[in-house]
C-alpha positions in Angstrom: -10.7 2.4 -65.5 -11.0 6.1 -65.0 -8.4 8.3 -63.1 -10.0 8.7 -59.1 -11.5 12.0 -58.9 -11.9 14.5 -55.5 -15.3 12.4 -54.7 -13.1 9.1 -54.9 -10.1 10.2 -53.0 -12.2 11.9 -50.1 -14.2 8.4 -49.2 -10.8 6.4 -49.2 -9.6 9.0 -46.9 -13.0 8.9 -44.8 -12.0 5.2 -44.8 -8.7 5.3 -43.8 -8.2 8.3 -41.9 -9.1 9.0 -38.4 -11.6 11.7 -38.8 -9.8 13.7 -36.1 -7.1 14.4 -39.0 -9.8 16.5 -41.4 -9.3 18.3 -43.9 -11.0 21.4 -44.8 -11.6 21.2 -48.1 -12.7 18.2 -50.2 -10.5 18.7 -53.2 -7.4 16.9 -53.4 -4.2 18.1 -55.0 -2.3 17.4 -58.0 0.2 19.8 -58.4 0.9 23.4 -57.4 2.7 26.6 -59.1 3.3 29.8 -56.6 0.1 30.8 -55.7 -2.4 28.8 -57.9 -3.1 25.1 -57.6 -5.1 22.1 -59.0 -6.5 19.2 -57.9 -6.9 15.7 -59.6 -10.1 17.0 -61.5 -8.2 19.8 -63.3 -9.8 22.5 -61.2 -7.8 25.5 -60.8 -7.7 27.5 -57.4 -6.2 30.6 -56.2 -4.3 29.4 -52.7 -4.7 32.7 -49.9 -3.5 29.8 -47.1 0.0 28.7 -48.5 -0.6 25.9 -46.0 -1.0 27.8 -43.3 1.8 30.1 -44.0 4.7 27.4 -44.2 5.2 28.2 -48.1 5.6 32.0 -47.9 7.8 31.6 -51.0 5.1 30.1 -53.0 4.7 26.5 -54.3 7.0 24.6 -56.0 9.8 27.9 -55.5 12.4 27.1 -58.2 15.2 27.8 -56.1 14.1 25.7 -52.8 13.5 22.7 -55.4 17.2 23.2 -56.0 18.6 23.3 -53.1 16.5 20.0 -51.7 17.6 18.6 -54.6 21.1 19.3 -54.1 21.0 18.4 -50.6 19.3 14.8 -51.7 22.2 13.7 -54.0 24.7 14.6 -50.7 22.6 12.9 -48.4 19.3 13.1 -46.6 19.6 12.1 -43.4 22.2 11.3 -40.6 21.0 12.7 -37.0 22.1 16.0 -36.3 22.8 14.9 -32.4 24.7 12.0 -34.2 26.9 13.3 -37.1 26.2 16.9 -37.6 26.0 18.6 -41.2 26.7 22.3 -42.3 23.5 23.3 -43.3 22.4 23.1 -40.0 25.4 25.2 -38.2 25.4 27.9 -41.3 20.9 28.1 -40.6 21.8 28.7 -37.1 24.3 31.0 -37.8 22.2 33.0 -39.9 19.0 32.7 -37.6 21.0 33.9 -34.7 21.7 37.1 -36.7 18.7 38.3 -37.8 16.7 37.8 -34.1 15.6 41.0 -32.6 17.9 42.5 -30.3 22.2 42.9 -29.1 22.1 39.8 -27.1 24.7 37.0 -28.3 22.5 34.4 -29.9 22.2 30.2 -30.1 19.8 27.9 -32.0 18.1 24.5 -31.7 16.2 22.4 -34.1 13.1 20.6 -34.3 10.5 19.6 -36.8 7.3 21.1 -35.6 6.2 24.2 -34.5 4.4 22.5 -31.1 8.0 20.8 -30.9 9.5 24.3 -30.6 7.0 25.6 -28.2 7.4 22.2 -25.9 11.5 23.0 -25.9 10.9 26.6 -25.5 9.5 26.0 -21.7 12.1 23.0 -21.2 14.7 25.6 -21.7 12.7 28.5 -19.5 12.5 25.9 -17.0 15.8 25.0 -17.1 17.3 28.8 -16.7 14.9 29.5 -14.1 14.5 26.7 -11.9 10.9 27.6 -11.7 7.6 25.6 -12.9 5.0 28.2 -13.7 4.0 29.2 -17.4 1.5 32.0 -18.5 0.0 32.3 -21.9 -3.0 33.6 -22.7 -6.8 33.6 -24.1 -6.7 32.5 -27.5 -3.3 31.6 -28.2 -2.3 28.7 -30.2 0.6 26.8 -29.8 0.2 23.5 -30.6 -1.4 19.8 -30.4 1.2 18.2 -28.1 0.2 17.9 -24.7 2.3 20.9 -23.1 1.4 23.2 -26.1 -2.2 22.2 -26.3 -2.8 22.8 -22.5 -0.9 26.5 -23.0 -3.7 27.4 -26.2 -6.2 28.7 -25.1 -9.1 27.6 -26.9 -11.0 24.6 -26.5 -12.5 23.2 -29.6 -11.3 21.6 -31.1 -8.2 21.7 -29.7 -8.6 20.7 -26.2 -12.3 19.3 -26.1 -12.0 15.0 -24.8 -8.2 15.6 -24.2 -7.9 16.6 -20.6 -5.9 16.6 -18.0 -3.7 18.8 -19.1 -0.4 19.7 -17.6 -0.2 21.4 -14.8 0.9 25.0 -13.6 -0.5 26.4 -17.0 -2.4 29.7 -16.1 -3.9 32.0 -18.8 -4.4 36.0 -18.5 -6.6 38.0 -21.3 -5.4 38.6 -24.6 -5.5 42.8 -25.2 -8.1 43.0 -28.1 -10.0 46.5 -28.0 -12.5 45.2 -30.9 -13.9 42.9 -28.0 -13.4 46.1 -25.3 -10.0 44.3 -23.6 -7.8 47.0 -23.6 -3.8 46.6 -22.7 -4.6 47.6 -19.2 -7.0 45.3 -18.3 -4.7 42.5 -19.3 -2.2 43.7 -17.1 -3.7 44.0 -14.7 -5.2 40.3 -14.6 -1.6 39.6 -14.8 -1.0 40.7 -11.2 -3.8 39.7 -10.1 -2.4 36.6 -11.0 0.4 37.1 -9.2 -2.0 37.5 -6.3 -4.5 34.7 -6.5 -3.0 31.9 -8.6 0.8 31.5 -8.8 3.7 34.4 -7.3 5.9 35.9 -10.1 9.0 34.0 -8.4 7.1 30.7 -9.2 6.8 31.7 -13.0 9.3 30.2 -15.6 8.2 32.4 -18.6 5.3 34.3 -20.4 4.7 32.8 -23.5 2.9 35.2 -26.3 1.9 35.3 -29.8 2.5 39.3 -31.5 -0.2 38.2 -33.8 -2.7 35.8 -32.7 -3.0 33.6 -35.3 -5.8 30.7 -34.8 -7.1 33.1 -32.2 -8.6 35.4 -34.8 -5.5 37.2 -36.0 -5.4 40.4 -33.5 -2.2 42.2 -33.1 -0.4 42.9 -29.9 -0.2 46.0 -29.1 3.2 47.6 -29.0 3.3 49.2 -25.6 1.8 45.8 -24.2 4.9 43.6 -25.5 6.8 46.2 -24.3 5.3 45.9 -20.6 5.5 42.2 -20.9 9.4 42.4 -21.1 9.2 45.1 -18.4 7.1 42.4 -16.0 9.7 39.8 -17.3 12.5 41.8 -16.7 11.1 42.8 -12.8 10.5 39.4 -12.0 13.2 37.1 -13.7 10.7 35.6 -15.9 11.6 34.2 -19.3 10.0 36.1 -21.9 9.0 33.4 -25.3 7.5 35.0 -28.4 5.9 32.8 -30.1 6.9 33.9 -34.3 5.7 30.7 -35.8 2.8 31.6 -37.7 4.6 35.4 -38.1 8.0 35.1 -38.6 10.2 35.5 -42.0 8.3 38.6 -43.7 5.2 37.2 -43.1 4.2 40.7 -41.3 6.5 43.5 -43.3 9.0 42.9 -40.7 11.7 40.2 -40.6 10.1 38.9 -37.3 6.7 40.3 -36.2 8.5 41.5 -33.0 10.6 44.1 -34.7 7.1 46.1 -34.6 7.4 46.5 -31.0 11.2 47.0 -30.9 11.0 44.2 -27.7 13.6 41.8 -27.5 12.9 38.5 -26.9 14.7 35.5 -24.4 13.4 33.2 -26.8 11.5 32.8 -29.8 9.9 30.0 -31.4 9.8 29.5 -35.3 8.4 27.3 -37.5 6.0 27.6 -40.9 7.1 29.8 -43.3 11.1 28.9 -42.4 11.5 26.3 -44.9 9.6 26.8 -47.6 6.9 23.7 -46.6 9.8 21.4 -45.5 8.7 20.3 -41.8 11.2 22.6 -39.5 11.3 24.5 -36.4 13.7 25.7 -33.9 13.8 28.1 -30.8 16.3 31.3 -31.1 17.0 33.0 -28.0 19.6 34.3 -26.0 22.7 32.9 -25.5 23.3 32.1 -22.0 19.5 31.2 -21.6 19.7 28.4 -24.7 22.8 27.0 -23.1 20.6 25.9 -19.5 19.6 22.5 -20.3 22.5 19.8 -20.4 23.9 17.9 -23.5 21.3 15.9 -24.8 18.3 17.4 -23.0 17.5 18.7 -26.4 17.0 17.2 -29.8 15.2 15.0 -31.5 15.9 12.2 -34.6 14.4 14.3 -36.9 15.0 17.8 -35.7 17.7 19.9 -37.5 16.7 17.8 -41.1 19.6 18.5 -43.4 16.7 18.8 -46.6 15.0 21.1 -44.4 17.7 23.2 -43.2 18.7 23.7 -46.8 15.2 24.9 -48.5 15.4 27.0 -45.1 19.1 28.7 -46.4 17.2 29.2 -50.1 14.1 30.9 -47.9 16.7 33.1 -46.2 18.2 34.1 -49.3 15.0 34.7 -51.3 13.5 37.1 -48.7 16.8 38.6 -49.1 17.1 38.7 -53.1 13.3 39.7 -53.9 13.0 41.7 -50.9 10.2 40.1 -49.7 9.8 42.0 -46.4 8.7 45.3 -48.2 6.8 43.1 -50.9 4.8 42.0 -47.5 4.1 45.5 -46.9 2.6 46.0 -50.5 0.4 42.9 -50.4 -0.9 43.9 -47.5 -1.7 47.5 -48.5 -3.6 46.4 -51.6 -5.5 43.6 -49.4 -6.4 46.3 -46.9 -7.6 48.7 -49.1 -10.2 46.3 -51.1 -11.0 44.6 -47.5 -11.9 47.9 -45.7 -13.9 48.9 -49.0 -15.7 45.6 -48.5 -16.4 46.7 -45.2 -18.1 50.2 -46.3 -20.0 48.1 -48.6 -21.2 45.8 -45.9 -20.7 47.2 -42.3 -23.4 45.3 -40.4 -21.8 42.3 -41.6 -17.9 43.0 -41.7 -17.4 44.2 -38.4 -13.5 44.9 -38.5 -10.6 44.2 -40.8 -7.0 43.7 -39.6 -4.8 45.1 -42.4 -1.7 46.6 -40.5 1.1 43.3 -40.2 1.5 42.5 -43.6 0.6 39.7 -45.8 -1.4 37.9 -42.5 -4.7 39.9 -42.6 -8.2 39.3 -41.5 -11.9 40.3 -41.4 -14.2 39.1 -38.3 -18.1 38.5 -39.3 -20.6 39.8 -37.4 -24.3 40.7 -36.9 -25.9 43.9 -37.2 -22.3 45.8 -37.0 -22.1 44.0 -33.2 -18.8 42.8 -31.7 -20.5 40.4 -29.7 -22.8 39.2 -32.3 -20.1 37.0 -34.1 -21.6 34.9 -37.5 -19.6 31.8 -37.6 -22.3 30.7 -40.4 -21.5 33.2 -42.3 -17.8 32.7 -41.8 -18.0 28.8 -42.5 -20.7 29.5 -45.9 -18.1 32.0 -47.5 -15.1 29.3 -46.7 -16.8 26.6 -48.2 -18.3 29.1 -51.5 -15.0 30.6 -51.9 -13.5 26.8 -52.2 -16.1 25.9 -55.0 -15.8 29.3 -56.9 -11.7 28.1 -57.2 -10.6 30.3 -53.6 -8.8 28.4 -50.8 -9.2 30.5 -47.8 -9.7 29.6 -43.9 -11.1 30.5 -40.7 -10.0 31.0 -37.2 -10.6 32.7 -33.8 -12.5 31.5 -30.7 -16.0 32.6 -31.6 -15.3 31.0 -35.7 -15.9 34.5 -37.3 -12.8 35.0 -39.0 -11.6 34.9 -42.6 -7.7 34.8 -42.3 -5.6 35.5 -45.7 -2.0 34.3 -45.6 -0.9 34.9 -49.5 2.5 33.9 -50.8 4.9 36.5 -50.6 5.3 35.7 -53.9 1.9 36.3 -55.7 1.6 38.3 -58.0 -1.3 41.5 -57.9 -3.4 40.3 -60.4 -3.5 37.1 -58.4 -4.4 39.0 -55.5 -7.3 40.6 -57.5 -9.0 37.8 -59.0 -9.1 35.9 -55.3 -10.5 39.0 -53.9 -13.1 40.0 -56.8 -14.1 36.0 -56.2 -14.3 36.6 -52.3 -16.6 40.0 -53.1 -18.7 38.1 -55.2 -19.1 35.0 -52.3 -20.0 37.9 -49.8 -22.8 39.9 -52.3 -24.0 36.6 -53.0 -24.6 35.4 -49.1 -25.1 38.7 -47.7 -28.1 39.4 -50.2 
């Protein structure tokens, strides 16, 4: 009997998978080195995801093998609210270090980034006595109830899963491509404040400095720092969210460095443990220490395999200095991405090149802003897949082509995805 091939695999899935799990692509995975894998047919492709940015450090890192290996013959599992472990206490340690800003710093652990986000308000709450949380238009932060009713995007996120939680209110992301400047956010902010909810009823602000699902638009600098100036005015809890940005993802440690704000708390997630499920919320002492003893936790949260590939990670960006090597990969995307654009301008209507190795280009038509081309956006996705290129797509309108590379790869990997991408693009823009 032959081997099952991606044909084979895809209908026993379709079989015995809920179809609200999909999956992008229809090629299943064999094995996976850095930045290139193959699936059970022997196809080779070039991975610009790294599952969604969780394995920053490439697949199959050497040196996080080793230390979940290590950690396996010790032990793999006890409870960390039961009988702790040191990996967990040295992560925190660490973690609490290298968050932005003087402020003393504490920990917890959890195993998803939605986990993170859901603790994040329990401990805003907690500090503040108050019920009110803001995020805003096009944020993601998550699938669990509490984080899915704080994104703000509704399919396929949100669509058949209502009601959502209360005292969730959403302001206007600043993104001057689609003519919302940092002002106008603002000052739907206090109008807010005005119409909807009074800053004294608001627990925190929550905020992406890179939207990532939303279409991958930077913050602005001067409108983080007005956010922790409304914060600070008002008592409210400022949460960053640094999952999909954290851990030299953007040529900065953390993406908030850019802005030189310092968080109250920060969730993290992804690209922490080197594709070992973890997340945690950093923030600020006195703030982390609000809820009682054993309002936080979770059986799984704090896993001792996890938190070691997460103390490899830590020492890897260290070692290869992978922050600046963030910078570079980012550089050489930009410059063939905005070339691209030249090339094609009624169709590539901008590309966001200035945080790192998580860049973007959003599809249009006729050069318009308000014209997006989500079928363009979904045919060059699903060409780039069957030319041996694993890319994906985000934002509210489904125009854009996100690149999250391993920190890792190599620039001649970077060039043969992208000459693979340019010839996707001539081919369905002719």
């Amino acid at each position: 009997m032959s081997e099952p091939n991606n044909a084979d695999w895809h209908a026993r899935k379709s079989a015995a998978m809920a179809r609200g799990q999909v999956s992008l692509a229809s090629v299943f995975i064999e094995r996976a080195d850095n930045a290139e894998m193959w699936d059970v047919e022997g196809n080779r492709y070039i991975d610009f995801v790294t599952g969604i940015a969780a394995c920053s450090m490439g697949h199959s890192n050497a040196r996080v093998v080793s230390a979940v290996q290590n950690q396996l013959e010790r032990f793999s599992h006890t409870c960390l609210t039961v009988t702790p472990y040191d990996s967990a206490v040295m992560l925190a340690e660490k973690l609490n270090g290298l968050a932005p800003g003087p402020t003393p710093k504490k920990s917890i652990f959890v195993t998803t980034g939605a986990e993170a986000v859901e603790n994040s308000i329990k401990i805003a709450r907690a500090h503040t006595g108050r019920r009110g949380v803001i995020a805003f238009n096009g944020g993601f932060h998550g699938r669990t109830m509490l984080a899915m009713g704080l994104t703000g995007k509704i399919l396929p996120y949100k669509n058949l899963f209502g009601p959502f939680p209360a005292e969730i209110y959403h302001a206007p992301y600043p993104v001057a491509y689609h003519g919302v400047g940092v002002e106008d956010s603002l000052k739907a902010l206090n109008m807010l404040f005005k119409v909807d909810i009074a800053p004294t009823d608001v627990a925190a602000i929550i905020v992406e400095p890179v939207q990532g699902e939303g279409g991958f638009y930077p913050a602005p600098n001067e409108f983080m720092q007005a956010l922790r100036k409304l914060c600070d005015e008002n008592g409210i809890v400022l949460v960053v969210d640094e999952i999909q940005t954290g851990f030299a993802r953007t040529g900065r440690f953390f993406c908030t460095e850019y802005s030189a704000v310092e968080p109250d708390l920060m969730t993290v997630a992804k690209g922490v443990a080197g594709g070992f499920p973890l997340a945690g919320v950093i923030g600020k002492a006195e703030i982390m220490d609000a809820p009682l003893p054993g309002g936080l936790g979770g059986t799984y949260a704090g896993s001792p395999v996890a938190c070691s590939a997460a103390l490899a990670v830590l020492n890897i960006i260290a070692e290869d200095n992978l922050v600046e090597r963030a910078g570079r990969i980012g550089a050489l995307f930009g410059k063939r991405l905005n070339a691209l654009k030249q090339q094609y301008p009624d169709v590539i209507g901008d590309v966001r090149a200035t945080r790192g190795a998580m860049l973007a280009i959003e599809l249009v038509i006729d050069g318009d802003p308000e014209q997006p081309n989500p079928e363009l956006t979904q045919g060059l996705v699903s060409l780039a897949y069957r030319r041996g290129l694993v890319l994906l797509s985000c934002g509210i309108r489904n125009n854009v082509v996100r690149f999250l590379p391993a920190l890792t790869i190599p620039d001649d990997l970077i060039n043969e995805g992208l000459d693979i991408f340019s010839n996707c693009l001539e081919e369905l823009s002719s």
